[in-house]
C-alpha positions as CSV (number, residue, x, y, z in Angstrom):
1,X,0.0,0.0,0.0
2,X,1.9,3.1,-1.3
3,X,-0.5,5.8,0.2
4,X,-3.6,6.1,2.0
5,X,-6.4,7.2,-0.1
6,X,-8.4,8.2,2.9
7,X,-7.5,10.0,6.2
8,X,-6.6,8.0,9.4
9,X,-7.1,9.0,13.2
10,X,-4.6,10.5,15.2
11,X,-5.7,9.5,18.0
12,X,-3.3,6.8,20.1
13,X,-4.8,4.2,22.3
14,X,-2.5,2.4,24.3
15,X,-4.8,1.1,27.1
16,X,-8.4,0.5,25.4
17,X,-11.5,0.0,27.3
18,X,-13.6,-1.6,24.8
19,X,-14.2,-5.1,23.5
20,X,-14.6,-6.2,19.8
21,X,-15.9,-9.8,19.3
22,X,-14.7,-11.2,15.5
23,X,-17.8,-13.4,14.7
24,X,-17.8,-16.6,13.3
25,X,-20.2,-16.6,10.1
26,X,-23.7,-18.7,11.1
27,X,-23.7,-20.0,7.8
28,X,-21.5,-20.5,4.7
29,X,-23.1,-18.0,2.6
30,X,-20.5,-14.8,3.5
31,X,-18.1,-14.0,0.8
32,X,-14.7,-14.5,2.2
33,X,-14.1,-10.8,2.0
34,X,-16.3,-9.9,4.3
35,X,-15.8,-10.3,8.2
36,X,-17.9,-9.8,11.0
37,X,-17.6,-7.9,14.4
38,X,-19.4,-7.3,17.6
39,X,-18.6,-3.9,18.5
40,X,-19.4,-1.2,21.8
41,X,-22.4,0.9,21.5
42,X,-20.2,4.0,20.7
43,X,-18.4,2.6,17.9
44,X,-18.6,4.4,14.4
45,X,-17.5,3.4,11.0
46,X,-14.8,5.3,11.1
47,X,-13.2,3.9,14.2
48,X,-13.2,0.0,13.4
49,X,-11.5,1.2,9.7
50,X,-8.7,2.7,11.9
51,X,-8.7,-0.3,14.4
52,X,-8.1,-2.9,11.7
53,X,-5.7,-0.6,10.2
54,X,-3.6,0.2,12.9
55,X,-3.7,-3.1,14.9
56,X,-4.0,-5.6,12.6
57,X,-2.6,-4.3,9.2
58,X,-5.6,-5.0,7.4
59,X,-6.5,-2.3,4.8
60,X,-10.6,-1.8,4.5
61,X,-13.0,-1.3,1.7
62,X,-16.3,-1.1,3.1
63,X,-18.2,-1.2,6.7
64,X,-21.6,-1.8,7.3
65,X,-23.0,-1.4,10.9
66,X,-26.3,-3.0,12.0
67,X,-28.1,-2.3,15.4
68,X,-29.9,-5.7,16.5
69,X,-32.9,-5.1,19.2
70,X,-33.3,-7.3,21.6
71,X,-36.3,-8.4,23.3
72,X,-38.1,-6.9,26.3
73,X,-37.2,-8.7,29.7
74,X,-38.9,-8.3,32.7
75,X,-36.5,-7.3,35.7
76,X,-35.7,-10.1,38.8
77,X,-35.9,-7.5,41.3
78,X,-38.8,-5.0,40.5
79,X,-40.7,-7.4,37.9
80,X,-40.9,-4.3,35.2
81,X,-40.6,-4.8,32.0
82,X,-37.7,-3.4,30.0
83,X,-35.8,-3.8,26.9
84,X,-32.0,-4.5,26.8
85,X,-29.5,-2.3,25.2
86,X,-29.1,-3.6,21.8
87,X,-26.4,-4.9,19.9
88,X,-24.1,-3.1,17.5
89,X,-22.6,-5.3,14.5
90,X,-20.5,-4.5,11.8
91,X,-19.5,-5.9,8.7
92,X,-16.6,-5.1,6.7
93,X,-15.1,-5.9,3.8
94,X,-11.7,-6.9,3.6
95,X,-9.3,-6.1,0.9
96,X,-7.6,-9.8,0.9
97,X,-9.9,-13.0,1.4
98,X,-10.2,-13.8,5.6
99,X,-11.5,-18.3,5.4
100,X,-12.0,-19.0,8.9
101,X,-10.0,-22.4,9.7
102,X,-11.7,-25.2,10.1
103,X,-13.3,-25.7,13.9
104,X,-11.7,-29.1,15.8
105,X,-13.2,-31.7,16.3
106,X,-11.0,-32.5,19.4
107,X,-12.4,-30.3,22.3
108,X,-10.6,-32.5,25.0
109,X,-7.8,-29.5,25.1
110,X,-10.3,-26.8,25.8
111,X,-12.3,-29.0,27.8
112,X,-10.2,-30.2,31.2
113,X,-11.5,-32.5,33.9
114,X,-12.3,-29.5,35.8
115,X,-15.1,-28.3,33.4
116,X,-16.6,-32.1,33.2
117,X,-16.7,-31.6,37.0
118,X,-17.9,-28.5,37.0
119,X,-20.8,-29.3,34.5
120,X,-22.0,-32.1,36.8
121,X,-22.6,-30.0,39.5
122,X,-24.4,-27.8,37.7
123,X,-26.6,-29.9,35.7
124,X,-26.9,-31.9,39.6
125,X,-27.9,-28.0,40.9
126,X,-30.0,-27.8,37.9
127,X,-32.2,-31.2,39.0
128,X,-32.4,-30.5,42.4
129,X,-34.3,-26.9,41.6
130,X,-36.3,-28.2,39.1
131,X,-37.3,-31.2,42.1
132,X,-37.9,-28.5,44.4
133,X,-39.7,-26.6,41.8
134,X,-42.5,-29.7,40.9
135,X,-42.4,-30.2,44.7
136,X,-43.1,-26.4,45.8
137,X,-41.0,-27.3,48.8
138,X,-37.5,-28.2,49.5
139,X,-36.0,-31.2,50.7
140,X,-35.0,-30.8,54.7
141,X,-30.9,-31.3,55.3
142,X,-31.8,-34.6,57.0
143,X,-33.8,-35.8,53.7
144,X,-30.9,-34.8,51.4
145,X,-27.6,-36.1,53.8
146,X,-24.4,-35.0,53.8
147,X,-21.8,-34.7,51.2
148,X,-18.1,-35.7,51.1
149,X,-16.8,-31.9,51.0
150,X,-19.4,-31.1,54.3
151,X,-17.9,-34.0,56.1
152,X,-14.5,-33.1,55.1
153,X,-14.8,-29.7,56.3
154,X,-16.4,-30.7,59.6
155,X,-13.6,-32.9,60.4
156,X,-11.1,-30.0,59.7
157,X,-13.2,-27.4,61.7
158,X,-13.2,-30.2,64.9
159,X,-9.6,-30.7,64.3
160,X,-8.9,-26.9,64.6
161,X,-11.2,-26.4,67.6
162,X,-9.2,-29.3,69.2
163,X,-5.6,-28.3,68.4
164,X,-6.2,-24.9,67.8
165,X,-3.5,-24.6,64.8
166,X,-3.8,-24.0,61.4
167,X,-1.0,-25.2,58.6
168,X,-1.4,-25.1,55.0
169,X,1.7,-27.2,54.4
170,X,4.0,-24.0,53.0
171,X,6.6,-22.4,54.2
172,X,6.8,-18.6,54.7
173,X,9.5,-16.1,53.9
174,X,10.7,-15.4,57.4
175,X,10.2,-11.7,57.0
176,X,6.2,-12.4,57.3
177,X,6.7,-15.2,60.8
178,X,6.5,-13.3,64.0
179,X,9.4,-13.1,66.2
């Protein structure tokens, strides 16, 4: 790119406080040239042409923006009805060809033991409510018993009445051990 044909902000950002999402396309009918971003509210035009010029490198031709309404909610706390902000999207269009690679099929790498645990306890908080729910009441401590992690932290909490010491099995720097 010998020159720009258009004018470019001035304007340096070192620390920004905005997000932009790059969207995946929902189906295969977007040219390659074209790319997709979830923008702030007060994002214009002219600002995601400098942002992909200045950041990525990426010279633009074209940006579309859309605002996408979203549906009226009612509010948990007051029950009134009101509609969420919406939500700004823009297209541009690229001057080289953007093809998304191809998603894994693999998602044990993004997908740790931690999160399988953490899915059954939510899909096991998940049943209980909707029990409780159908019920209209729920089920008394004695009913449900005690788990693992309650017993292991009532044995701790005796042990620490008993002995009255706490270790977590570290050793401090000795400028934080009182003398």
């Amino acid at each position: 790119m010998a020159s720009k044909l258009f004018r470019t902000g001035t304007k340096q950002v070192f620390l920004p406080d905005h997000t932009i999402a790059f969207l995946r396309p929902r189906d295969n009918n977007q040219p390659p040239n074209f790319a997709s971003f979830r923008v702030p509210l007060s994002f214009n035009k002219l600002d995601m042409r400098d942002y992909l010029l200045h950041a990525y490198n990426t010279p633009v031709l074209g940006v579309r923006s859309q605002l996408t309404q979203r549906r009226p909610q009612r509010s948990k706390v007051h029950h009134r009805i009101y509609r969420p902000p919406p939500i700004k999207t823009m297209t541009v269009e690229l001057l080289k060809p953007f093809v998304w690679p191809k998603e894994p099929e693999d998602l044990a790498a993004w997908n740790p033991p931690q999160m399988a645990k953490r899915y059954e306890q939510k899909d096991k908080q998940e049943k209980y409510q909707q029990e409780a729910q159908e019920k209209g009441t729920f089920p008394l401590r004695e009913q449900v018993g005690s788990t693992s992690e309650r017993r292991s932290l009532r044995k701790e909490a005796q042990r620490l009445l008993n002995e009255g010491k706490w270790d977590n099995d570290r050793k401090l720097d000795p400028k934080f051990t009182k003398e």
